[in-house]
C-alpha positions as CSV (number, residue, x, y, z in Angstrom):
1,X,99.7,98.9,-118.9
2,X,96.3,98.1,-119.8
3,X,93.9,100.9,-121.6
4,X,90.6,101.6,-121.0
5,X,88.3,99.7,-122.9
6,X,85.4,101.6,-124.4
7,X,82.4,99.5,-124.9
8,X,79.8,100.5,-127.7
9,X,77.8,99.6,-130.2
10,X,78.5,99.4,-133.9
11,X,76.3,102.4,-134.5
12,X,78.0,104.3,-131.5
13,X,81.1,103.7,-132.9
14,X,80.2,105.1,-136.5
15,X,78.8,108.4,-134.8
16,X,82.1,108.9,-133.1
17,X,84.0,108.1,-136.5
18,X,82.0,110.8,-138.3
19,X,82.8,113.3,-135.6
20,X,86.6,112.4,-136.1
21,X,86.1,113.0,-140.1
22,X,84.2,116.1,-139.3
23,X,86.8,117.8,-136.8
24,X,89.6,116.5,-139.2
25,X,88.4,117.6,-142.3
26,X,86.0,120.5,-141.7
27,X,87.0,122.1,-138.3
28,X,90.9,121.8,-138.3
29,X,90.5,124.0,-141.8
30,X,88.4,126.4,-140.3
31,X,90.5,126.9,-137.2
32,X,93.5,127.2,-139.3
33,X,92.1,130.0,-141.6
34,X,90.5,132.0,-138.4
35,X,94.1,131.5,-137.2
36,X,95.1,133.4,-140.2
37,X,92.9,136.2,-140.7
38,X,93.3,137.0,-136.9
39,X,97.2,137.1,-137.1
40,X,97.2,139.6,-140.2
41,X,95.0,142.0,-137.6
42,X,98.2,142.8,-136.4
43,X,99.7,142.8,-132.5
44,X,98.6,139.2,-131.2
45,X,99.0,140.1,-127.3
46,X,95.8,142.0,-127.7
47,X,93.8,140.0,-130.5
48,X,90.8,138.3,-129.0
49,X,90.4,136.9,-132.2
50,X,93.5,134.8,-132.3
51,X,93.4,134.0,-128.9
52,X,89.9,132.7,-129.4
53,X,90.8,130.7,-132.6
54,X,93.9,128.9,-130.2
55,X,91.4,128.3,-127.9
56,X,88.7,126.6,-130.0
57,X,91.9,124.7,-131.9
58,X,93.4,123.5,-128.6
59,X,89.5,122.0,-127.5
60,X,89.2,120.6,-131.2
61,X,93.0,118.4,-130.8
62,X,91.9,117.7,-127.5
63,X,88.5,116.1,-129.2
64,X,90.6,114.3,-132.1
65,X,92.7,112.8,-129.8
66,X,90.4,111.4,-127.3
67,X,87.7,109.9,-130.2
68,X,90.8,108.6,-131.9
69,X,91.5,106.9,-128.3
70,X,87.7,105.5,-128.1
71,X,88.2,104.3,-131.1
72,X,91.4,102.1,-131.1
73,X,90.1,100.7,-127.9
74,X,87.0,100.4,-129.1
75,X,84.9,96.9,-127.4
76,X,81.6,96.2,-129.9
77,X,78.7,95.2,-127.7
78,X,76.8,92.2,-129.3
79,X,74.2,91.3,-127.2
80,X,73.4,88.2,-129.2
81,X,75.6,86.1,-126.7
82,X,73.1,87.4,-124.1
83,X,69.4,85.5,-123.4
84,X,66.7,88.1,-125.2
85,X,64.8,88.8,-122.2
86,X,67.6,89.7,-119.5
87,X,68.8,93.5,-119.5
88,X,72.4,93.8,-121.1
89,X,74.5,96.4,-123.0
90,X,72.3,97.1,-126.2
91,X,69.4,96.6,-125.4
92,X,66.1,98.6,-124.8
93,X,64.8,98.3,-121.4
94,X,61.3,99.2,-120.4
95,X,60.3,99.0,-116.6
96,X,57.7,100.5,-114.0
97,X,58.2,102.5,-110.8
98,X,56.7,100.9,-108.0
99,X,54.3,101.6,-106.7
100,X,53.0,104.5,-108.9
101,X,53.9,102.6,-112.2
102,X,55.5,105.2,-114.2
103,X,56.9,103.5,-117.6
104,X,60.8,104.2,-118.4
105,X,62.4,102.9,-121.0
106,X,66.2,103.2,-121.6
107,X,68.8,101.6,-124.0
108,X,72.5,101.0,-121.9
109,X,74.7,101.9,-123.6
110,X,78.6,102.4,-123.1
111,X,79.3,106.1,-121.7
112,X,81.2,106.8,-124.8
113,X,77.5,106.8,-126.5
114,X,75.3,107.6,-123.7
115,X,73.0,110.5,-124.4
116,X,70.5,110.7,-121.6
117,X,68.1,113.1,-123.8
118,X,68.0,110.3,-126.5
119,X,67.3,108.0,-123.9
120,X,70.9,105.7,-123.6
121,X,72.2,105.3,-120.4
122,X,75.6,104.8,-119.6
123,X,76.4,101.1,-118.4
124,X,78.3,102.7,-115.4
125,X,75.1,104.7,-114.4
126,X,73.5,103.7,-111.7
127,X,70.1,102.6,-113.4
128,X,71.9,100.4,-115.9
129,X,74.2,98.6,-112.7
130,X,70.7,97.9,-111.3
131,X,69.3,96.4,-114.8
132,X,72.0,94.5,-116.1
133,X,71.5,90.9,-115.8
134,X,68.1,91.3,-114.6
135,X,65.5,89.8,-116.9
136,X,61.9,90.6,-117.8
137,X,59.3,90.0,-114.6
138,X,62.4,90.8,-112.3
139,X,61.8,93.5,-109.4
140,X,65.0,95.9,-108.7
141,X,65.7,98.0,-106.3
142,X,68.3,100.6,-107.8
143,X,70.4,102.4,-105.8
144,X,70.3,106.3,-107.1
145,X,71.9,109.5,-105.7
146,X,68.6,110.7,-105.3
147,X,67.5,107.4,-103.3
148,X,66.4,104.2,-104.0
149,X,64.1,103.0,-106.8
150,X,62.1,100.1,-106.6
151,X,61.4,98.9,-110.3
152,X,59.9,95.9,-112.5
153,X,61.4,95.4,-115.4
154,X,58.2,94.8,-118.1
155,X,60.4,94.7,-121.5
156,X,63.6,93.7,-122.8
157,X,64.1,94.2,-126.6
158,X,67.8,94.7,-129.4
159,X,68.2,98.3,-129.6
């Protein structure tokens, strides 16, 4: 059977590493001694306490395990084995709308690191299908659940 790969970069990979340390190390001990404290409130079929504490430790496993997942099958993005100006995984992407010429600027990430707010798109989204491969000069038309986008791509830059 073959796993998932996750593709990310080296920096993605060490934000998800430090999350592991930090739900291993910090949150498991927290969980445990809420666990505690509620059980010596007495009856737990009617503790909301405890039953809140199981909850929050089942999410928190459930977190360890996938990261530790990500992790093993983790695929490092090096764009170096890509030409500077086309549009690949790890790079910084700046194009305009056409025809009102509203500047975006994304770096494609894989969706274990994608963070929309930060401005990293998942390769899988539909904006970064549309980029990648393209290079600078190149006009797209993307392919969005809210319609298409027509787009020039005006920079390509490393993330």
């Amino acid at each position: 059977m073959n796993e998932k790969t996750y593709p990310m970069t080296l920096e993605g990979k060490a934000k998800i590493e430090a999350e592991l340390e930090e739900l291993k190390v910090v949150k498991r001990k927290e969980i445990v001694e809420r666990i505690k404290i509620a059980r010596s409130y007495g009856d737990l079929s009617e503790n909301s306490e405890y039953e809140s504490a199981k909850d929050e430790q089942a999410f928190v496993e459930g977190r360890i395990s996938t990261l530790e997942k990500m992790i093993r099958f983790a695929e490092i993005i090096d764009d170096n084995d890509v030409e500077k100006d086309i549009a690949s995984l790890g790079r910084k992407v700046t194009f305009i709308e056409l025809p009102d010429g509203e500047e975006e600027t994304y770096t494609i990430v894989g969706s274990a690191e994608a963070d929309p707010i930060e401005g990293k798109i998942s390769n899988d989204s539909p904006i970064a299908k549309g980029l990648i491969g393209k290079k600078i000069g190149d006009e797209v038309i993307i392919s969005t659940p809210g319609g298409d986008m027509s787009v020039k791509i005006t920079d390509v830059q490393s993330a």
